[in-house]
VOBA-1610 file (N, C-alpha, C; in pm, whole numbers, padded with zeros to 5 digits, always signed):
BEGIN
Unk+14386+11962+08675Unk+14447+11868+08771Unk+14446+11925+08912Unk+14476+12087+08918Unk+14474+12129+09070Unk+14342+12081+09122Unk+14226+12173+09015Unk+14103+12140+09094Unk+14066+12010+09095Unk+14110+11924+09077Unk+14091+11770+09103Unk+14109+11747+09231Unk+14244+11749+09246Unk+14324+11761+09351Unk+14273+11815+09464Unk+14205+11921+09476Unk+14129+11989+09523Unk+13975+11926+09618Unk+13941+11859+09512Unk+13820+11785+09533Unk+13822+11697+09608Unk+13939+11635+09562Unk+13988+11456+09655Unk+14025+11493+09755Unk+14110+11632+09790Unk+14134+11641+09941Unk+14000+11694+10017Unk+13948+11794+09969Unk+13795+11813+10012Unk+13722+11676+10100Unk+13729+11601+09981Unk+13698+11405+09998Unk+13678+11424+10161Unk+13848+11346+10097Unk+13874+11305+10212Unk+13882+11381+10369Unk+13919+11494+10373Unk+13865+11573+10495Unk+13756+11601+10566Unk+13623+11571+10462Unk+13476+11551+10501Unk+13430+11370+10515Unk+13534+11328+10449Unk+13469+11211+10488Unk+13422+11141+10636Unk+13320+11093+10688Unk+13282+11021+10793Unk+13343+10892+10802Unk+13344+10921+10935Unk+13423+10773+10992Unk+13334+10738+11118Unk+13250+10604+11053Unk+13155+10547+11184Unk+13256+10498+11278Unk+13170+10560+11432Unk+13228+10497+11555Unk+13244+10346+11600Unk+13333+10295+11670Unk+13325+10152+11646Unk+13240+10079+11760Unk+13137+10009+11688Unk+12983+09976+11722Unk+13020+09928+11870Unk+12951+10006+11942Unk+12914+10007+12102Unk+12811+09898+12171Unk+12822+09852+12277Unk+12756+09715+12335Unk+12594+09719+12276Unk+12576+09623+12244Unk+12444+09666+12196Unk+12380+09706+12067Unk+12434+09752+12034Unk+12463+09842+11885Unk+12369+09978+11889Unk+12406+10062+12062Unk+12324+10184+12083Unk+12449+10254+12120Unk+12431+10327+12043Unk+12562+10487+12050Unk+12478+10574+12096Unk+12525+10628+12175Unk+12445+10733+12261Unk+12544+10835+12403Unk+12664+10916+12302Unk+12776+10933+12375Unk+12671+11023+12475Unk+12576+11100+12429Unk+12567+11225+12486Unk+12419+11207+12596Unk+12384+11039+12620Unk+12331+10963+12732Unk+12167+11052+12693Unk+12138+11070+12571Unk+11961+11089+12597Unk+11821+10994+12603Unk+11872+10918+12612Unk+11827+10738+12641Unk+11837+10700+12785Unk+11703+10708+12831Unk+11753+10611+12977Unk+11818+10491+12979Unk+11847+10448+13083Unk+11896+10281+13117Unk+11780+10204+13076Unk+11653+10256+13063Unk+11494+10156+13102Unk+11485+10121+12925Unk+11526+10211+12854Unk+11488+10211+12714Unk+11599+10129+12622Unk+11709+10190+12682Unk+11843+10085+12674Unk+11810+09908+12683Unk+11753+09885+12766Unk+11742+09811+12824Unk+11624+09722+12758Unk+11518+09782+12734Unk+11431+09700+12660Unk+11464+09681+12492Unk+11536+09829+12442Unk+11591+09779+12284Unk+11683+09629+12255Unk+11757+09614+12424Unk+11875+09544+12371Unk+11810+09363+12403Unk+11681+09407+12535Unk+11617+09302+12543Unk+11511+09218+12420Unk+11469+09367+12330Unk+11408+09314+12177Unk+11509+09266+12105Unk+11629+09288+12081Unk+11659+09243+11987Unk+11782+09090+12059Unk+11739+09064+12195Unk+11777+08937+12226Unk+11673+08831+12194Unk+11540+08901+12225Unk+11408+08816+12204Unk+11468+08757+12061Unk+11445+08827+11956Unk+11441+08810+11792Unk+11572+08764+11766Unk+11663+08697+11852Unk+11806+08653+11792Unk+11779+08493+11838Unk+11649+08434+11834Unk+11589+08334+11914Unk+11485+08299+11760Unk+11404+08378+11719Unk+11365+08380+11605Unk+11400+08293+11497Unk+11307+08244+11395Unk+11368+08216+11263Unk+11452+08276+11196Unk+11387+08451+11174Unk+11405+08536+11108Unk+11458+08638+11229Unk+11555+08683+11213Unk+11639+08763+11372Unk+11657+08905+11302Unk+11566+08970+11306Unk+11588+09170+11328Unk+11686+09140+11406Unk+11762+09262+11384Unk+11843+09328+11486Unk+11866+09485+11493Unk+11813+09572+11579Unk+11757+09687+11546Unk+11885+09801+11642Unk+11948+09831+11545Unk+12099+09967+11621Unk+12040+10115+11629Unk+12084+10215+11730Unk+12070+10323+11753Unk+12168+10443+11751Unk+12152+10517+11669Unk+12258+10586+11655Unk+12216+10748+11683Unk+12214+10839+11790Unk+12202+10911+11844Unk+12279+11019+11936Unk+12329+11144+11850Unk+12384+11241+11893Unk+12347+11350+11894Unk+12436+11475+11912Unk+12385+11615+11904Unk+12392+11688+11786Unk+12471+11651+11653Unk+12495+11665+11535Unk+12547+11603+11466Unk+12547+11601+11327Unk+12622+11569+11252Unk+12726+11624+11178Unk+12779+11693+11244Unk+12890+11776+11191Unk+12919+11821+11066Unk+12840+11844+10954Unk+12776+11888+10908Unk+12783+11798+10765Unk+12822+11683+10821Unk+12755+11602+10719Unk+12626+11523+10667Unk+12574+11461+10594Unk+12418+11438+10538Unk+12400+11316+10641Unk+12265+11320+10673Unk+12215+11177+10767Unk+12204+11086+10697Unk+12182+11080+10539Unk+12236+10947+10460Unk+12367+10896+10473Unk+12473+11017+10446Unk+12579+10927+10457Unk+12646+10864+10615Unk+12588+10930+10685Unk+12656+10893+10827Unk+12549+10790+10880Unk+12404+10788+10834Unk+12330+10608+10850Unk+12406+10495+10774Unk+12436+10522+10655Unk+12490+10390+10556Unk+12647+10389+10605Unk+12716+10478+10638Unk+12840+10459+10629Unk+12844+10366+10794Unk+12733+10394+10884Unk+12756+10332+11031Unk+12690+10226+11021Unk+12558+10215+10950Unk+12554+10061+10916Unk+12655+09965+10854Unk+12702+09998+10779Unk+12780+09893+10701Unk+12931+09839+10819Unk+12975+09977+10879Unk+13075+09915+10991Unk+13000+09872+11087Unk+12911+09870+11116Unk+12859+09837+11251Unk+12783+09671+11226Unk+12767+09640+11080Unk+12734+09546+10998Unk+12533+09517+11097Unk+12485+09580+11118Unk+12369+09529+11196Unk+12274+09469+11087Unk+12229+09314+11158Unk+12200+09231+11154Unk+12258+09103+11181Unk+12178+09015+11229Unk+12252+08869+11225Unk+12324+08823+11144Unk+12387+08748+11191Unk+12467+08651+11041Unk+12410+08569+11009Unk+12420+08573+10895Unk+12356+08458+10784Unk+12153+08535+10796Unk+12165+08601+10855Unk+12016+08650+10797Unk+12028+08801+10748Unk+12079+08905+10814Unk+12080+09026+10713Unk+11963+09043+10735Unk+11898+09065+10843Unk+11798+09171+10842Unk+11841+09241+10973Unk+11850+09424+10891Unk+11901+09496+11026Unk+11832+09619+11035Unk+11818+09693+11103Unk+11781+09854+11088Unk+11861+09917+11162Unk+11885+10044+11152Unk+11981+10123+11225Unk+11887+10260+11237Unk+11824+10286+11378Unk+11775+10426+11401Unk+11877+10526+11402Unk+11884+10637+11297Unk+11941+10704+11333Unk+11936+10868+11368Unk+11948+10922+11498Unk+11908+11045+11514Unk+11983+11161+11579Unk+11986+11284+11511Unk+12041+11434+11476Unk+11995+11504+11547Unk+12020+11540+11719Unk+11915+11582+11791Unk+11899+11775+11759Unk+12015+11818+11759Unk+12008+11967+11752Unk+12041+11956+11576Unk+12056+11889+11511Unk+12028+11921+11382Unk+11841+11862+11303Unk+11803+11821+11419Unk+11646+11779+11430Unk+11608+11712+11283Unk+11714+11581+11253Unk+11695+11516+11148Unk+11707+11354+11216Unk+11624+11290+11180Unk+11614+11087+11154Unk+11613+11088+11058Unk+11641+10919+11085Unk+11643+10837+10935Unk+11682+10708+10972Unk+11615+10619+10916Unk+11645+10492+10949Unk+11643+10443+10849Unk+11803+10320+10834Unk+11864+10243+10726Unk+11810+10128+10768Unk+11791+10047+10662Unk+11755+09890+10629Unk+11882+09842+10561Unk+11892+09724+10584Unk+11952+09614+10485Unk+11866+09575+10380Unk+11949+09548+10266Unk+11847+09533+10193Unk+11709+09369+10196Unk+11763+09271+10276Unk+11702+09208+10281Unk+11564+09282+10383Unk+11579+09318+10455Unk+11480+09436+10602Unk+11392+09509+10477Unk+11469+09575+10357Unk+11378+09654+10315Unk+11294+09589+10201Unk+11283+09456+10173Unk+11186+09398+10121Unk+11053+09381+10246Unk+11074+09393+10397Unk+10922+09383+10469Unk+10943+09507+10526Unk+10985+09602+10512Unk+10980+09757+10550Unk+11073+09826+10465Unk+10943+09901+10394Unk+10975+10027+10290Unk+11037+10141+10322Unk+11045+10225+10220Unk+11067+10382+10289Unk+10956+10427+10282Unk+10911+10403+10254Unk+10767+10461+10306Unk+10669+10457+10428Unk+10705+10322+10448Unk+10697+10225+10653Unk+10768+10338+10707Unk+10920+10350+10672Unk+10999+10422+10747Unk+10973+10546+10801Unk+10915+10627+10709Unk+10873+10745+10685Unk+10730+10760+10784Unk+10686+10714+10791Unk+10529+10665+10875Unk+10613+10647+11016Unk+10676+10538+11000Unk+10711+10510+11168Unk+10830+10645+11257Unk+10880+10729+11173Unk+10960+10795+11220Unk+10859+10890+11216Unk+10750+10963+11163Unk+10685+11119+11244Unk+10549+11022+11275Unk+10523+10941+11306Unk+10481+10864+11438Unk+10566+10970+11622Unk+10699+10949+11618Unk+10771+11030+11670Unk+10801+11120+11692Unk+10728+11174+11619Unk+10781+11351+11629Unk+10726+11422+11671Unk+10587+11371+11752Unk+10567+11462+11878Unk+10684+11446+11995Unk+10713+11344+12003Unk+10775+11292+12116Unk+10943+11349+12077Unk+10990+11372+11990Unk+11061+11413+11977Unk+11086+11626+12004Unk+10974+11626+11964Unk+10966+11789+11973Unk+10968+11803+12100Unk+10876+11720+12209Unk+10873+11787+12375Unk+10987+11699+12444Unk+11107+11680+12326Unk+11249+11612+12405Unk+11216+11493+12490Unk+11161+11419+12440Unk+11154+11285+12498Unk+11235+11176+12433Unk+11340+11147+12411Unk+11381+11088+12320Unk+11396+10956+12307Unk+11402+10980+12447Unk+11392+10803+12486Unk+11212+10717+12418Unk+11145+10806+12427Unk+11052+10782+12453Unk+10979+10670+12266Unk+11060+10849+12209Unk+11016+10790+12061Unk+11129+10710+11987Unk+11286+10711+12074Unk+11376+10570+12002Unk+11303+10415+12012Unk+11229+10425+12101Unk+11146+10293+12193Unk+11044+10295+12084Unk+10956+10349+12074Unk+10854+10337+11995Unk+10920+10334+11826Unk+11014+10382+11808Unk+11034+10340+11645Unk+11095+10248+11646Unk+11156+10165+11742Unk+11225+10078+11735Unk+11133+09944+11739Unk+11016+09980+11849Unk+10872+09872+11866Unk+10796+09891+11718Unk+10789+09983+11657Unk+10721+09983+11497Unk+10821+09922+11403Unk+10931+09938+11390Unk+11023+09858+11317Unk+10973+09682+11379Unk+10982+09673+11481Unk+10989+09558+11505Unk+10849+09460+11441Unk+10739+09526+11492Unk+10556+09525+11457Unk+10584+09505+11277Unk+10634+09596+11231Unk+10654+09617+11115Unk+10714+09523+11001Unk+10798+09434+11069Unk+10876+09323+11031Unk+10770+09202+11042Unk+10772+09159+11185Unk+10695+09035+11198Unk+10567+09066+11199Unk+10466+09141+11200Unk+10338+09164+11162Unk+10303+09235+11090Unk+10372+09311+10978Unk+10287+09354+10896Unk+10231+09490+10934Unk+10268+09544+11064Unk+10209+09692+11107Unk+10269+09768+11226Unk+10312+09876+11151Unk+10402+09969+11238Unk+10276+10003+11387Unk+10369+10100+11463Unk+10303+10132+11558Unk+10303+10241+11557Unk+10207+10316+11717Unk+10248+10468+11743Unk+10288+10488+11841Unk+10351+10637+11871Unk+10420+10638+11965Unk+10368+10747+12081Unk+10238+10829+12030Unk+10151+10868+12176Unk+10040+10807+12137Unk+09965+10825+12240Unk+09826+10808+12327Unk+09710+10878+12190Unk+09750+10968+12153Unk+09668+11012+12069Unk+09696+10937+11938Unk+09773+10935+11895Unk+09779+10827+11768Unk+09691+10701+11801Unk+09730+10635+11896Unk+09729+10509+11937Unk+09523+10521+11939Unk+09500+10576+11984Unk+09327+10650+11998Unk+09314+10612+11897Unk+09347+10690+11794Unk+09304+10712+11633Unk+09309+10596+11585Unk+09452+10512+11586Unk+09453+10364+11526Unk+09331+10322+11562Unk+09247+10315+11722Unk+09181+10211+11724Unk+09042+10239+11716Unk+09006+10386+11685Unk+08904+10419+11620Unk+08900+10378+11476Unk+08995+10366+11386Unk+08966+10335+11263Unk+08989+10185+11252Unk+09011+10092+11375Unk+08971+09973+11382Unk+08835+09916+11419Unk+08785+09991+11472Unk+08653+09955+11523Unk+08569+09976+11406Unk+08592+10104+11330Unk+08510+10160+11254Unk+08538+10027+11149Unk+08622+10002+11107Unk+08632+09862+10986Unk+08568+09746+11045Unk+08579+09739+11149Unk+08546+09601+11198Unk+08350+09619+11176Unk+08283+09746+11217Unk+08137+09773+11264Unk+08110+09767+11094Unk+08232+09817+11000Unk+08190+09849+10818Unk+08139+09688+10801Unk+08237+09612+10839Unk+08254+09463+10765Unk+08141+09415+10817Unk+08058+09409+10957Unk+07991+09313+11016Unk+07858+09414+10958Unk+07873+09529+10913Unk+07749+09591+10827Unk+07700+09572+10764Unk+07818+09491+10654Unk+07868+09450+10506Unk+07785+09261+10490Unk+07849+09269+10613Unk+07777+09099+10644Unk+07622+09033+10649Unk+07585+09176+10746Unk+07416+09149+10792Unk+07370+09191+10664Unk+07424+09290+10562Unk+07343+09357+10470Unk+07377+09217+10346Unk+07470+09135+10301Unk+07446+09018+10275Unk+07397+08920+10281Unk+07372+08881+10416Unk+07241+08800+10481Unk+07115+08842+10437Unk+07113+08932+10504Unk+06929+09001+10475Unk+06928+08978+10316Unk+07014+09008+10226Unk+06980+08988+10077Unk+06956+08847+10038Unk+07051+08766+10085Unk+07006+08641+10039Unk+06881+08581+10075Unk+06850+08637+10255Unk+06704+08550+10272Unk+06652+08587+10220Unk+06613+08732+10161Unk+06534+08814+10088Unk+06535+08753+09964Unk+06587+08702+09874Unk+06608+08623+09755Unk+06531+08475+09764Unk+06587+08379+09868Unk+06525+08305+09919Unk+06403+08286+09911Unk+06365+08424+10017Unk+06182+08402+10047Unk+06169+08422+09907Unk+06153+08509+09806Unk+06100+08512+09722Unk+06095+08417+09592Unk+06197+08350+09597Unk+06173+08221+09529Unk+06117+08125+09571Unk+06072+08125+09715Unk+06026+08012+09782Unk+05872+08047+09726Unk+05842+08199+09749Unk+05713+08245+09681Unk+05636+08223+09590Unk+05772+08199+09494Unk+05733+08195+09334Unk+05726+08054+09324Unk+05797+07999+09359Unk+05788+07869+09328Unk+05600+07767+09397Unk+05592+07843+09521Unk+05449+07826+09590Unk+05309+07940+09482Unk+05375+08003+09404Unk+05251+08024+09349Unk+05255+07970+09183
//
């Protein structure tokens, strides 16, 4: 019974207590977010509250987590911070550990039927250059624009210049495969063609 006792006060002394959700739904006591980035997250997720289907995408960004897990302090600040619309429930919550150098981003569960953890996982070290040379603003913006891509189209984004390269080299390269794929179908059929036209003339 002591060590019970024990445990439950443990509990409760570690337990997290989410902050109560800030304009916007961007926490950012310790200001590593410009106004410009501020500003366009809160302008995406005015766009999409216009929508059929309304994302609504929260930021949660400090200097630690005091040494509790980034699961429980994403789910425990989603659920008070409730992000998403009403009556639709699709939400994401970026959340990021700057000197404990951990993300993670929560879905609702309706969000995580068109973005996986595995999307998630992709769109967050998308970031992590941008995160390593302390840009932070830079890559909350860009996971927040791949969450968004990710929802209504079907495809995350990147968040440097060099990714972004690569995406569109391996677009070109599919696009030059398929129209390869095409001519080398053509040429077979006329090729079939003539030769029945052949056979049939001799």
């Amino acid at each position: 019974m002591r060590l019970l006792g024990l445990l439950m006060a443990f509990f409760f002394l570690s337990a997290f207590t989410a902050p109560e959700k800030p304009d916007y739904g961007i926490y950012d006591p310790n200001h590593y977010l410009t106004e410009e980035v501020v500003t366009q997250i809160r302008d995406l997720n005015e766009a999409n509250s216009q929508k059929a289907e309304k994302l609504q995408i929260g930021v949660y960004i400090v200097d630690s987590l005091e040494g509790e897990s980034i699961e429980t302090v994403a789910n425990e600040t989603a659920r008070a911070w409730k992000i998403g619309y009403s009556g639709d429930n699709f939400g994401s919550l970026i959340v990021v550990a700057v000197q404990d150098r951990k993300s993670r981003i929560e879905t609702s569960n309706n969000t995580a039927i068109r973005i996986t953890d595995y999307q998630t996982k992709q769109i967050l070290a998308a970031s992590r250059t941008d995160f390593k040379t302390g840009d932070y603003s830079k890559g909350i913006l860009a996971i927040a624009k791949g969450l968004d891509n990710q929802f209504y189209r079907g495809t995350g984004t990147f968040s440097s210049d060099e990714d972004s390269a690569k995406s569109n080299v391996i677009l070109k390269a599919s696009v030059e495969k398929n129209r390869v794929a095409i001519v080398a179908r053509l040429v077979v059929v006329r090729t079939v063609t003539l030769w029945t036209m052949c056979s049939e003339s001799g």
